[in-house]
C-alpha positions as CSV (number, residue, x, y, z in Angstrom):
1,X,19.2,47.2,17.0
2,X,18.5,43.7,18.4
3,X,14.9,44.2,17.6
4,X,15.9,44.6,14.1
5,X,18.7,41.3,14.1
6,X,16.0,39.4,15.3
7,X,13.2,40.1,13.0
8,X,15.6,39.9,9.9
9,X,16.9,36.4,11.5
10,X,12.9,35.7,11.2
11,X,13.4,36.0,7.4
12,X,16.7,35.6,6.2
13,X,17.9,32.3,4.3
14,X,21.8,33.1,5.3
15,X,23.2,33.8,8.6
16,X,22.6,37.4,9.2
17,X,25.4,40.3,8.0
18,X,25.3,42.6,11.3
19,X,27.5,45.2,9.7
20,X,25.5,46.0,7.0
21,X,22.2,46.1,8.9
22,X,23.7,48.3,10.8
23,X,25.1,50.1,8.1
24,X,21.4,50.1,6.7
25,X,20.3,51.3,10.1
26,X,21.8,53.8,10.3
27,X,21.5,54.9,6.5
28,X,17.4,54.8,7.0
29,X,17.3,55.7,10.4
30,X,15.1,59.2,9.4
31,X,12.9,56.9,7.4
32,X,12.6,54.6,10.5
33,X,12.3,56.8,13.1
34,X,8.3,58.0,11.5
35,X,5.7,55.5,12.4
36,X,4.3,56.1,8.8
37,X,7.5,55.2,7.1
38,X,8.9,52.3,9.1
39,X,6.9,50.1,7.9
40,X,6.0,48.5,4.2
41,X,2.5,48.8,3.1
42,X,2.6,45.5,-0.1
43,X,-1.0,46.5,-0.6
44,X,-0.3,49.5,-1.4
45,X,0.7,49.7,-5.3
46,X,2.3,52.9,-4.9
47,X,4.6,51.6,-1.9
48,X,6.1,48.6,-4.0
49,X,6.8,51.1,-7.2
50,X,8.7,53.7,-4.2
51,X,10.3,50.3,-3.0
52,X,11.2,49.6,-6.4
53,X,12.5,53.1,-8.4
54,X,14.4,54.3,-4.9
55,X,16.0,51.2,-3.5
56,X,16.6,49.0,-5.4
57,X,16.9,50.8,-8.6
58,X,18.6,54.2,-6.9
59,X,20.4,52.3,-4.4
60,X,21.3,49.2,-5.2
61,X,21.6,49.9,-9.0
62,X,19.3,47.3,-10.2
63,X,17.5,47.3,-13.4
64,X,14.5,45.3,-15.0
65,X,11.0,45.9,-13.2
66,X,9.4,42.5,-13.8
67,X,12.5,40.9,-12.1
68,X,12.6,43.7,-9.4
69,X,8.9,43.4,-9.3
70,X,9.2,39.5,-8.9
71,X,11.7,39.8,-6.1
72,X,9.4,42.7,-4.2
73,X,6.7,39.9,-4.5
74,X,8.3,37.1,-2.9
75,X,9.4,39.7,0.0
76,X,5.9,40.8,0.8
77,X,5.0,36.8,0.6
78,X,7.8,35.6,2.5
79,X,6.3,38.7,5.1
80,X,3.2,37.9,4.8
81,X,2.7,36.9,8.4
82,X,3.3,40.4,9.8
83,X,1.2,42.7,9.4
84,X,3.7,45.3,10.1
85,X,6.6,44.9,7.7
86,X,10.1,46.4,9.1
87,X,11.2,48.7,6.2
88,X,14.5,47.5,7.8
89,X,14.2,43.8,7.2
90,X,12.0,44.1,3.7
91,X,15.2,46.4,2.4
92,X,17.8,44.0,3.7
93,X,16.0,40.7,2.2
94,X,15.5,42.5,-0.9
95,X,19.4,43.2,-0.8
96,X,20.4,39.9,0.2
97,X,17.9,38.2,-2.6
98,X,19.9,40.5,-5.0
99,X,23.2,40.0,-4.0
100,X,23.8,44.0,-2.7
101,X,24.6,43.2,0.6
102,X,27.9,44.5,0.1
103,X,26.3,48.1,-0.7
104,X,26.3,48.4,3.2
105,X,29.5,47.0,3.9
C-alpha cells in the first residue's frame, strides 16, 4: 500500500485521503493483482472509453462524455511521465478531480 500512497502523492493536488485509497484498494485489488490490468493504456482508445462507461460513469455516477472525456485527458497528461500508469492512482485522480472521493469513504 505505500507504493500506491506514494505514487498518488506523485499526482495529487490535495493532501492524500488514505481511507479511500485503501478503500479503492481493496475494491480493485482483482483488477490490480493482473499485470495486464494494473495499469492504464491512454493510447489505447478502447481503454479511456472502459475508463469512462465503468468508472466513472458505473461507479462514480458521472454523466456527460466530453466532460468525462476532458477530465480522462488531463489524467493521462498530468501521467504522462510514466509510462506505466497505476490503475490505482489514474482512478483516484479521476475521483478526486470529480469530487467522488467520498464513494470510497
Amino acid at each position: 500500500m505505500a507504493d500506491h500512497l506514494a505514487d498518488v502523492k506523485k499526482y495529487a493536488k490535495k493532501p492524500v485521503d488514505e481511507a479511500a485509497l485503501t478503500k479503492m484498494a481493496s475494491t480493485y485489488r482483482l483488477v490490480l493483482s493482473k499485470s495486464d490490468t494494473q495499469y492504464v493504456a491512454c493510447s489505447d482508445p478502447a481503454e479511456r472509453e472502459r475508463v469512462r462507461e465503468n468508472f466513472l460513469k458505473k461507479k462514480l455516477g458521472l454523466s456527460g462524455d466530453a466532460e468525462l472525456d476532458a477530465s480522462i485527458e488531463a489524467t493521462c497528461q498530468a501521467m504522462k511521465a510514466d509510462r506505466t500508469k497505476s490503475r490505482l492512482t489514474f482512478y483516484y485522480l479521476l475521483a478526486e478531480h470529480h469530487g467522488k472521493l467520498g464513494v470510497f469513504a
